[in-house]
C-alpha positions as a LaTeX table, in Angstrom:
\begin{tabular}{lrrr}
\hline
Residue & $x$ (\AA) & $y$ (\AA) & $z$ (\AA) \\
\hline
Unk1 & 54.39 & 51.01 & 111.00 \\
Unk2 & 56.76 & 51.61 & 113.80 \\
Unk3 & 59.65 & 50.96 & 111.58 \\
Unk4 & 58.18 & 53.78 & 109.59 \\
Unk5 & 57.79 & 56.04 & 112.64 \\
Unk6 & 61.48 & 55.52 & 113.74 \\
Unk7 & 62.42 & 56.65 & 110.00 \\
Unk8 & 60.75 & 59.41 & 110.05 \\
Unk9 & 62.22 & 60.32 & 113.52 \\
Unk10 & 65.67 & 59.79 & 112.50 \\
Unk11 & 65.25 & 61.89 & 109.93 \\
Unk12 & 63.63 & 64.66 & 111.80 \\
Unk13 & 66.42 & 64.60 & 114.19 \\
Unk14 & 68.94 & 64.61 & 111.67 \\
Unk15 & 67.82 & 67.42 & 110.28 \\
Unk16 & 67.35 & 69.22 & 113.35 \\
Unk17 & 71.26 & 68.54 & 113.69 \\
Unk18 & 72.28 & 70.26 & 110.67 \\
Unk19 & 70.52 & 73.17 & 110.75 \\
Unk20 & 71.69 & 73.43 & 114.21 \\
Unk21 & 75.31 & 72.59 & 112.74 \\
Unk22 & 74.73 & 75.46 & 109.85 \\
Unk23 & 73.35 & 77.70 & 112.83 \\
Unk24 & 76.58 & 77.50 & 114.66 \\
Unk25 & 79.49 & 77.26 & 112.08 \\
Unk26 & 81.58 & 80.45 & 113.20 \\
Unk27 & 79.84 & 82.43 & 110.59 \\
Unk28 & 79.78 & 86.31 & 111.35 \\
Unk29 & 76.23 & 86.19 & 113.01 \\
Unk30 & 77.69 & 84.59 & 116.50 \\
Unk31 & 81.08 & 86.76 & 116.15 \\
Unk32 & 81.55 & 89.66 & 118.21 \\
Unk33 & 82.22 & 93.03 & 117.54 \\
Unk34 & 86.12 & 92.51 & 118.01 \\
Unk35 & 86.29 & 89.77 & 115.67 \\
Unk36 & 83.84 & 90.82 & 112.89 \\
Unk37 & 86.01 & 94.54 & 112.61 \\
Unk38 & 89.14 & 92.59 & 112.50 \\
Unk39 & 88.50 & 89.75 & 110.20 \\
Unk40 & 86.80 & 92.56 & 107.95 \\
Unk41 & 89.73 & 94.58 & 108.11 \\
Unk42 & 91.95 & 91.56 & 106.99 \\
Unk43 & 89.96 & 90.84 & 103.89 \\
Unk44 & 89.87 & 94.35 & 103.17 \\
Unk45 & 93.57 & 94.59 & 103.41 \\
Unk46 & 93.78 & 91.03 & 101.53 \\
Unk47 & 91.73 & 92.02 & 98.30 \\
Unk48 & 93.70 & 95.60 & 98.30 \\
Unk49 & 97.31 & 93.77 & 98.63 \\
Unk50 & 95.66 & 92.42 & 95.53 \\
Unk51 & 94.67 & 95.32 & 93.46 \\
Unk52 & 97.50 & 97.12 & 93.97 \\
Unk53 & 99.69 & 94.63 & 92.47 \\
Unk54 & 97.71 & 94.23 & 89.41 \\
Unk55 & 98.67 & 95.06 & 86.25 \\
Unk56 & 95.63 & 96.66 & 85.81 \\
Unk57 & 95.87 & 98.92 & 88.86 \\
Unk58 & 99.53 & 100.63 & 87.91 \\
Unk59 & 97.29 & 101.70 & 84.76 \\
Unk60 & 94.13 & 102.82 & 86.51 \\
Unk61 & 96.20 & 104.92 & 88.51 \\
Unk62 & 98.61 & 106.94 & 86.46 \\
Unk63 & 98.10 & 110.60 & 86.75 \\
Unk64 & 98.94 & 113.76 & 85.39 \\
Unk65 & 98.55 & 117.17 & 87.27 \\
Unk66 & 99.02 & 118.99 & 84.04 \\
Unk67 & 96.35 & 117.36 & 81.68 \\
Unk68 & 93.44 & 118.92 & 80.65 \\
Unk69 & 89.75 & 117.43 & 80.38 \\
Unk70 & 88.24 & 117.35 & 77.23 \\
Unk71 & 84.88 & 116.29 & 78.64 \\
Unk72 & 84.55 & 119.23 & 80.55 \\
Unk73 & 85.78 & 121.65 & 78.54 \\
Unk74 & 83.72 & 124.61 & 78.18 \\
Unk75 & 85.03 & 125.52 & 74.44 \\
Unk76 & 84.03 & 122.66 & 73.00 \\
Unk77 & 80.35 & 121.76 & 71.42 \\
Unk78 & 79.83 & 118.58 & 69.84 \\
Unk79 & 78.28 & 115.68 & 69.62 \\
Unk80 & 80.18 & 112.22 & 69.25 \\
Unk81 & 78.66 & 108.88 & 69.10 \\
Unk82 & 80.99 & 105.85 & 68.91 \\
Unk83 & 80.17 & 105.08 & 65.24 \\
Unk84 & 82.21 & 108.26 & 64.17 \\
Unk85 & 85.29 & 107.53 & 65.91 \\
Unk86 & 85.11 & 103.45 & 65.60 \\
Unk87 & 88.07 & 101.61 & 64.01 \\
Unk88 & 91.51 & 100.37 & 65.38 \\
Unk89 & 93.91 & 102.74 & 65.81 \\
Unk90 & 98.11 & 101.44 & 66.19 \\
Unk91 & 100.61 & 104.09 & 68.00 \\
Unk92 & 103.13 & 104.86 & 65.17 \\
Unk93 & 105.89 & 107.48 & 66.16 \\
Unk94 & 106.29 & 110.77 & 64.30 \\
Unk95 & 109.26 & 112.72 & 64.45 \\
Unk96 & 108.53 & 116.38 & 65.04 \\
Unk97 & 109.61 & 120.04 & 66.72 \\
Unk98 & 106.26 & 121.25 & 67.70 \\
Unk99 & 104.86 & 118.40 & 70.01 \\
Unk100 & 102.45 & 120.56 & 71.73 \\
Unk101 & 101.41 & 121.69 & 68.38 \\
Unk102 & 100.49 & 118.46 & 66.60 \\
Unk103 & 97.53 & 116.75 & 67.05 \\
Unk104 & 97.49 & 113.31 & 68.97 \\
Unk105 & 95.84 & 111.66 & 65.97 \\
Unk106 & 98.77 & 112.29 & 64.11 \\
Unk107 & 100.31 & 109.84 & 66.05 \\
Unk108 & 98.29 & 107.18 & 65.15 \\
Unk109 & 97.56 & 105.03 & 62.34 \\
Unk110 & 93.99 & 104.07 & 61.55 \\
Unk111 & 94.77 & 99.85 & 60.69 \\
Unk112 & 91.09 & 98.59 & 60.36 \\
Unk113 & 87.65 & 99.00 & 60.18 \\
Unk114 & 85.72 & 97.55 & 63.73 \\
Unk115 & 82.34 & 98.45 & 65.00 \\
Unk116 & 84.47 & 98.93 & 68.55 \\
Unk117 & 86.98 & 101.74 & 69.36 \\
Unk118 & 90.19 & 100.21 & 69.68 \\
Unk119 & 93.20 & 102.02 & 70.96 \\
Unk120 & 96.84 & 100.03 & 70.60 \\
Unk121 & 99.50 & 102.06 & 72.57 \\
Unk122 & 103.07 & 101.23 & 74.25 \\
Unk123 & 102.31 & 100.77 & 77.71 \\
Unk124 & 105.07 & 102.70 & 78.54 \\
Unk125 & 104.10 & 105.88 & 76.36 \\
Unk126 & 100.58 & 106.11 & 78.34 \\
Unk127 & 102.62 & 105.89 & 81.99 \\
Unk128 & 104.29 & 108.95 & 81.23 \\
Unk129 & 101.63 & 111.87 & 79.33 \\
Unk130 & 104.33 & 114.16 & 78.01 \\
Unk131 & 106.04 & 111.77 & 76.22 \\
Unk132 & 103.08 & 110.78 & 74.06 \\
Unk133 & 103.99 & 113.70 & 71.57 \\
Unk134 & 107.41 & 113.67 & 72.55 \\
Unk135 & 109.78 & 111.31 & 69.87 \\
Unk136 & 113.12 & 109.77 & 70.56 \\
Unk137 & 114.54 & 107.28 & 68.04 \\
Unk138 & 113.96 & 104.24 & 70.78 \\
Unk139 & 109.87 & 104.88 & 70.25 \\
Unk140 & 110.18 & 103.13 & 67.06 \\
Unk141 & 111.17 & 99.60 & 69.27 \\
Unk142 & 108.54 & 99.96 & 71.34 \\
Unk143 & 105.45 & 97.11 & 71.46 \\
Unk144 & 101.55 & 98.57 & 71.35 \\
Unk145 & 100.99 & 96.02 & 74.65 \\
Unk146 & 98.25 & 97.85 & 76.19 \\
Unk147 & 94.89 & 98.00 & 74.20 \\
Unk148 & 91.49 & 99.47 & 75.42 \\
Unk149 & 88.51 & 98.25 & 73.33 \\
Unk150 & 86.04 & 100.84 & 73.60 \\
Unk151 & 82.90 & 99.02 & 72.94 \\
Unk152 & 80.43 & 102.08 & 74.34 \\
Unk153 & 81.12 & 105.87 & 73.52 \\
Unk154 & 78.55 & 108.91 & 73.55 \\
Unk155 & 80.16 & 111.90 & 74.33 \\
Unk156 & 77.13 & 115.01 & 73.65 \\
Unk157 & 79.07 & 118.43 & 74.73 \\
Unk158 & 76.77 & 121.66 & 74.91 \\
Unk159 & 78.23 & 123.43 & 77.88 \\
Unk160 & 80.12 & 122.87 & 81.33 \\
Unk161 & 76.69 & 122.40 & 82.75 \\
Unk162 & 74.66 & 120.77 & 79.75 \\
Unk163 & 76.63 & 117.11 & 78.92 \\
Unk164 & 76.39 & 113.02 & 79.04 \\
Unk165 & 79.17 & 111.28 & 78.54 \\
Unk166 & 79.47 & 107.03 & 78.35 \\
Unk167 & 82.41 & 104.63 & 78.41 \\
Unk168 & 82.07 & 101.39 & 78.45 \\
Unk169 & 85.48 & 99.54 & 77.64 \\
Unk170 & 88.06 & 96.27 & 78.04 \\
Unk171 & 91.40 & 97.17 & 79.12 \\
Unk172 & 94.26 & 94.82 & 77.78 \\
Unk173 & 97.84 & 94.64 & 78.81 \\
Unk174 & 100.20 & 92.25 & 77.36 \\
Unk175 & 97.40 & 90.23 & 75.26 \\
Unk176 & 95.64 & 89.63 & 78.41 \\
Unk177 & 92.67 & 90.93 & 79.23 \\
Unk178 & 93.21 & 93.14 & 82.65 \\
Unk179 & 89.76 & 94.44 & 83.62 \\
Unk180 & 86.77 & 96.70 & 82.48 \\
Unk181 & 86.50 & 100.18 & 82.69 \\
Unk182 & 82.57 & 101.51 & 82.52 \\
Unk183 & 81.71 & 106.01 & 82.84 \\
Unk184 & 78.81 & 107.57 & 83.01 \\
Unk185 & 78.62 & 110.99 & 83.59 \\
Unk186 & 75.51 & 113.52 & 83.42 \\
Unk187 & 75.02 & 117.03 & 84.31 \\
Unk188 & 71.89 & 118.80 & 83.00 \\
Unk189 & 71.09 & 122.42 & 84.24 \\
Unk190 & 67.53 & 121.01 & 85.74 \\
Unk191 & 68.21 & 117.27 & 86.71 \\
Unk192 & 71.47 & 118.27 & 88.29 \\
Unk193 & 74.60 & 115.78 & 88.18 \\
Unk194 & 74.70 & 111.44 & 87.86 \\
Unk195 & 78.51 & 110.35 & 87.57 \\
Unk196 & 79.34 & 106.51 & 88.31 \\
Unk197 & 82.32 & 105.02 & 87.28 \\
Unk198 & 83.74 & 101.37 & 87.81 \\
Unk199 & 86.62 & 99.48 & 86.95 \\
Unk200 & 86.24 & 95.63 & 87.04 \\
Unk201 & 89.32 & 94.16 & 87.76 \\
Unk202 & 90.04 & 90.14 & 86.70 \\
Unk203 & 90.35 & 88.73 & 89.96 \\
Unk204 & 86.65 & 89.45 & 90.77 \\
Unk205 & 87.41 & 92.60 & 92.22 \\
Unk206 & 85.74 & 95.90 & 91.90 \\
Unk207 & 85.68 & 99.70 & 92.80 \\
Unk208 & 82.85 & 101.83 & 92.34 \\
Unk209 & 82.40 & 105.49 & 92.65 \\
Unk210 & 78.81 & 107.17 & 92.29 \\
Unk211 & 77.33 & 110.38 & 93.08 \\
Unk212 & 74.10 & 111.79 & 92.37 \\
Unk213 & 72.97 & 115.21 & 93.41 \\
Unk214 & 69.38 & 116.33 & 94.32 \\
Unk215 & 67.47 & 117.35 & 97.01 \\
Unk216 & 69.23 & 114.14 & 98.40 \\
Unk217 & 72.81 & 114.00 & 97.27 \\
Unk218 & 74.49 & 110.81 & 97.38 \\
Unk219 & 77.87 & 109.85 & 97.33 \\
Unk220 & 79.51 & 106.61 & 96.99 \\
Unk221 & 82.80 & 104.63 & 96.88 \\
Unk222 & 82.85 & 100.48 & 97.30 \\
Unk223 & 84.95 & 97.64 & 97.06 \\
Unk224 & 83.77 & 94.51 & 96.18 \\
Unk225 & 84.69 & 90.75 & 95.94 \\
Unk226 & 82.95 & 88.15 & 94.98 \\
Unk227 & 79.75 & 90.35 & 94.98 \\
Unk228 & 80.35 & 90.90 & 98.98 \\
Unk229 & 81.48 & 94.54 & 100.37 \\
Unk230 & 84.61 & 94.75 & 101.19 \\
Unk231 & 84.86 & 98.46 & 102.16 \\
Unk232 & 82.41 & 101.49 & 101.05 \\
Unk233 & 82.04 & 104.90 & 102.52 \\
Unk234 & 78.59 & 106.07 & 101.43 \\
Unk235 & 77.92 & 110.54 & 102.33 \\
Unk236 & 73.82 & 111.38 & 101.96 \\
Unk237 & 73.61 & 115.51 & 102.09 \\
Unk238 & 69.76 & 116.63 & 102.49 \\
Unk239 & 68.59 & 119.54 & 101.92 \\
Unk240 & 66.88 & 120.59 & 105.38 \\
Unk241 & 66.50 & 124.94 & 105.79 \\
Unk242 & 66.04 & 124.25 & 109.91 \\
Unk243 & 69.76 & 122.81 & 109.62 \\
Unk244 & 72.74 & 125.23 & 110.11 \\
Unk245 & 73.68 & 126.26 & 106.57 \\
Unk246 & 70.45 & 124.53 & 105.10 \\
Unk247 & 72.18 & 121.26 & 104.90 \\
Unk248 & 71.97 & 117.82 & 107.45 \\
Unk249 & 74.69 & 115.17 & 106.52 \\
Unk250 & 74.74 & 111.42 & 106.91 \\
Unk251 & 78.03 & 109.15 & 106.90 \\
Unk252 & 77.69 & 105.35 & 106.76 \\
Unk253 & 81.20 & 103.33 & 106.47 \\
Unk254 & 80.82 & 100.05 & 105.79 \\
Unk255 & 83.92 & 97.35 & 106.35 \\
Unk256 & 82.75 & 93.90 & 105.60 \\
Unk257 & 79.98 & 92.78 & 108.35 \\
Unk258 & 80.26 & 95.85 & 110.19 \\
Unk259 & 78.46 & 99.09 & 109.34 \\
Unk260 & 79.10 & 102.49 & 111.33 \\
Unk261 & 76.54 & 105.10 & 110.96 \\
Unk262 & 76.48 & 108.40 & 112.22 \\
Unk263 & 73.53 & 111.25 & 111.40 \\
Unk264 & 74.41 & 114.66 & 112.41 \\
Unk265 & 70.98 & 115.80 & 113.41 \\
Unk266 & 72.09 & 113.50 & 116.52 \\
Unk267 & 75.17 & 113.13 & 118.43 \\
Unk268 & 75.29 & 109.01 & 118.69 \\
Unk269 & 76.92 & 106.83 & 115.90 \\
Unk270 & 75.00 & 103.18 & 115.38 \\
Unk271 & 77.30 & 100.10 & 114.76 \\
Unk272 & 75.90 & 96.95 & 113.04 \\
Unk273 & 77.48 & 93.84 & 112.65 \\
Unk274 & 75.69 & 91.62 & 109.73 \\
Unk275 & 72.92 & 93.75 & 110.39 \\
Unk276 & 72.64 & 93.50 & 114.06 \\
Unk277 & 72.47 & 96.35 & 116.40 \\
Unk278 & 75.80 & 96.63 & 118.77 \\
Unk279 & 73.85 & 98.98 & 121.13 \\
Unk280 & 77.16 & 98.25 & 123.73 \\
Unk281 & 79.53 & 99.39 & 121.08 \\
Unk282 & 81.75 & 102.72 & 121.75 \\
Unk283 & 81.85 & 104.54 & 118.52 \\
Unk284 & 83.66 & 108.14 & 117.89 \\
Unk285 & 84.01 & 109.66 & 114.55 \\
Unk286 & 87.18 & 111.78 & 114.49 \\
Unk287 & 87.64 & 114.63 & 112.26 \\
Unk288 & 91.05 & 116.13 & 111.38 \\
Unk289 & 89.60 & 118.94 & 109.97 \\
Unk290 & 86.06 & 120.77 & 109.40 \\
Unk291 & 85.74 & 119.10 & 105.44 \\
Unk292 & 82.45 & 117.71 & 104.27 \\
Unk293 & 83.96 & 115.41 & 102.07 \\
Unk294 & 86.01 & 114.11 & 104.69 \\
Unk295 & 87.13 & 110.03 & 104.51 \\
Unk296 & 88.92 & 107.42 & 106.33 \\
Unk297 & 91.55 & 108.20 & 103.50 \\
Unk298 & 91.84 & 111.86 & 103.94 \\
Unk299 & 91.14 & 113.47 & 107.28 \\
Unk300 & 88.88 & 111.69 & 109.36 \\
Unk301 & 89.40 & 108.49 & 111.30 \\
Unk302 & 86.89 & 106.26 & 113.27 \\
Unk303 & 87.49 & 104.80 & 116.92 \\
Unk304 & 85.91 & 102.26 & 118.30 \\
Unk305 & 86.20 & 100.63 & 122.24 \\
Unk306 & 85.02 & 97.36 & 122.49 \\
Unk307 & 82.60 & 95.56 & 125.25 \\
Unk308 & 85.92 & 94.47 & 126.90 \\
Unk309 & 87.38 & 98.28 & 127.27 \\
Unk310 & 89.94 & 98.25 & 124.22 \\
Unk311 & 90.06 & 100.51 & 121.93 \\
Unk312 & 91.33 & 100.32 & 118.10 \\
Unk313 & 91.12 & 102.70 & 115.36 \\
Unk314 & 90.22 & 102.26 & 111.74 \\
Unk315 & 93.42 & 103.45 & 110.42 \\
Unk316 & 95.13 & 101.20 & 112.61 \\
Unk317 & 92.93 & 98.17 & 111.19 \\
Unk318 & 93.88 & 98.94 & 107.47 \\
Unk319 & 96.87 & 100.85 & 107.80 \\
Unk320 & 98.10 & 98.98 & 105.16 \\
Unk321 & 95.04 & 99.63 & 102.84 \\
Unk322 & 94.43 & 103.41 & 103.21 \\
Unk323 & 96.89 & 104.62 & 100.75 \\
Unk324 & 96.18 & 102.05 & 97.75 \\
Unk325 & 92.24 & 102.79 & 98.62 \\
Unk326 & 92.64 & 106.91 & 98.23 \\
Unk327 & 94.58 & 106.49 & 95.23 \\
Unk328 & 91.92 & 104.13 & 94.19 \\
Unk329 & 89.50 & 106.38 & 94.58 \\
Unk330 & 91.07 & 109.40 & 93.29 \\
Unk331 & 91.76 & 107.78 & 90.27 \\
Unk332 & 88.14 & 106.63 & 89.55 \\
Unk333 & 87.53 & 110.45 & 89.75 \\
Unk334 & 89.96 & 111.25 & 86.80 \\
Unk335 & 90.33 & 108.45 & 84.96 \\
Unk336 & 93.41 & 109.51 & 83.11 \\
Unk337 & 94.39 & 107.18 & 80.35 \\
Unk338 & 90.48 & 107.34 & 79.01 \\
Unk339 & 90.23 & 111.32 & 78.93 \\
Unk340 & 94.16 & 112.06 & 78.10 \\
Unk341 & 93.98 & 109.20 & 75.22 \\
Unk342 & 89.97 & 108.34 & 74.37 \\
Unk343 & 88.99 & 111.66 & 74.30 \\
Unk344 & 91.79 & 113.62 & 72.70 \\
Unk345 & 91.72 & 111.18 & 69.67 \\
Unk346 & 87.61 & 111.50 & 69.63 \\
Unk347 & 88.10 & 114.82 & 69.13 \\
Unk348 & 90.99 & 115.03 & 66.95 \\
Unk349 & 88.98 & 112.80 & 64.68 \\
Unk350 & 85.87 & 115.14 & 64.87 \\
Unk351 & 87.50 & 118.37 & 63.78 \\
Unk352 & 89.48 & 116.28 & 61.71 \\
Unk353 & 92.94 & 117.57 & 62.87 \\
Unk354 & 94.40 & 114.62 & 60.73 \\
\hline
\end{tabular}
């Protein structure tokens, strides 16, 4: 019997020792301030150094100032679901004088039936948008290595201010698969506005950007990894008629373990670190300029003095990062290569401008 009590003791004990082990194991809950912003910033700037080297990131990214959106388009009206522009469709240069003139279907050659939407196209045609209906003898060497399977599609166009619009597709570059690019986009003249859009990349890396108006408007843009925040900056506007024009505005940036929230009904900014209240903590929000959509990326900045009396800044933590993160961003607002290319074809084939 007292061999069984020892046992049992033992074991108690033992137990007692690993939890206490777990307790203590330098995770974020017993690191300060100081540490938890820094070793947040350094993932941050590790999962960006990332991105921005992907393959899939140099196409996420490409722009072009001069294109026009076909989802927003007030002259159009129609209503296209993917089984009317579903097939695989191969690049195939066409020699012509008019390029502005010619449809962008007529560049392409419908090779097989598939319940998908799948788009082969020379990488290097969709970097630069002008030369997709531009022909120089050199086109006809060129490889279709980047393919988006578009495995979603609704696009139903009444107005600028009556649409929904869904994407959901698989980006490939190379024969490898290089992420997953999802849109949805809403704007009803009663209901208001509902756009999110995400790209997945491969390495388990993901941006998000939402926004939903409404007597709360919400807007959103995250980085995660491995399911964890990496980085979001997260705007709530309220409607509230005792605030100066009508309006009260929250801002919560989150970097890892550390959250910074400011409300403007009040002049003091919260900090939390893995949840915990850092009622010590020295927080100052610092706008460039007046600009309600103001970011760490684009005119606003955050400083923060820690318990020992230094004092860091947020663009000095991710220096590095703030750059690839606005162009991140920006880019999730445009999406380029799915309006220019998607969307132009989906309606080529529609009006059948073969």
């Amino acid at each position: 019997m007292k061999k069984q009590v020892r046992i049992i003791l033992a074991t108690v004990l033992l137990s007692v020792l690993l939890w206490s082990c777990t307790k203590n194991d330098g995770s974020v809950n017993n690191l300060s301030l100081n540490q938890a912003i820094n070793q947040s910033a350094m993932d941050l700037n590790t999962a960006m150094a990332a991105i921005s080297s992907s393959k899939a990131y140099s196409v996420l990214t490409f722009s072009d100032e001069t294109q026009k959106s076909v989802v927003t388009d007030p002259v159009y009206k129609v209503y296209i679901p993917l089984d009317k522009i579903s097939g695989v469709y191969n690049y195939k240069p066409v020699a012509n004088t008019d390029r502005w003139g010619i449809s962008l279907i007529k560049y392409f050659t419908r090779a097989a039936d598939n319940s998908q939407m799948i788009v082969n196209i020379p990488l290097k045609k969709l970097s630069n948008p002008r030369s997709l209906r531009e022909y120089v003898p050199a086109d006809s060497s060129l490889a279709n290595n980047f393919s988006i399977a578009v495995s979603d599609y609704h696009n139903n166009y009444n107005n600028y201010h009556d649409f929904d619009y869904v994407l959901a597709s698989e980006i490939s570059i190379d024969n490898a698969v290089a992420g997953n690019l999802n849109i949805d986009y809403f704007v009803s003249p009663t209901d208001g506005i509902t756009y999110a859009s995400q790209y997945a990349f491969t390495d388990s890396y993901t941006a998000d950007y939402k926004y939903q108006s409404g007597d709360t408007t919400v807007s959103s843009f995250i980085i995660t990894g491995d399911k964890k925040v990496l980085y979001e900056e997260k705007r709530l506007t309220i409607k509230n008629d005792t605030a100066r024009f009508g309006r009260e505005h929250q801002y919560i940036l989150t970097i890892g373990d550390v959250q910074i929230i400011r409300k403007s009904a009040t002049t003091s900014v919260e900090v939390m670190v893995a949840g915990v209240l850092q009622p010590d903590a020295k927080v100052e929000i610092i706008d460039k300029e007046v600009d309600l959509e103001a970011s760490v990326c684009n005119k606003r900045d955050v400083q923060i003095t820690f318990e020992d009396g230094t004092v860091t800044t947020v663009s000095a933590l991710i220096g590095e990062s703030i750059a690839d993160i606005k162009t991140l961003f920006d880019s999730l607002h445009q999406v380029y290569f799915a309006a220019y290319v998607i969307d132009w074809i989906a309606y080529d084939i529609y009006y059948e401008r073969n």
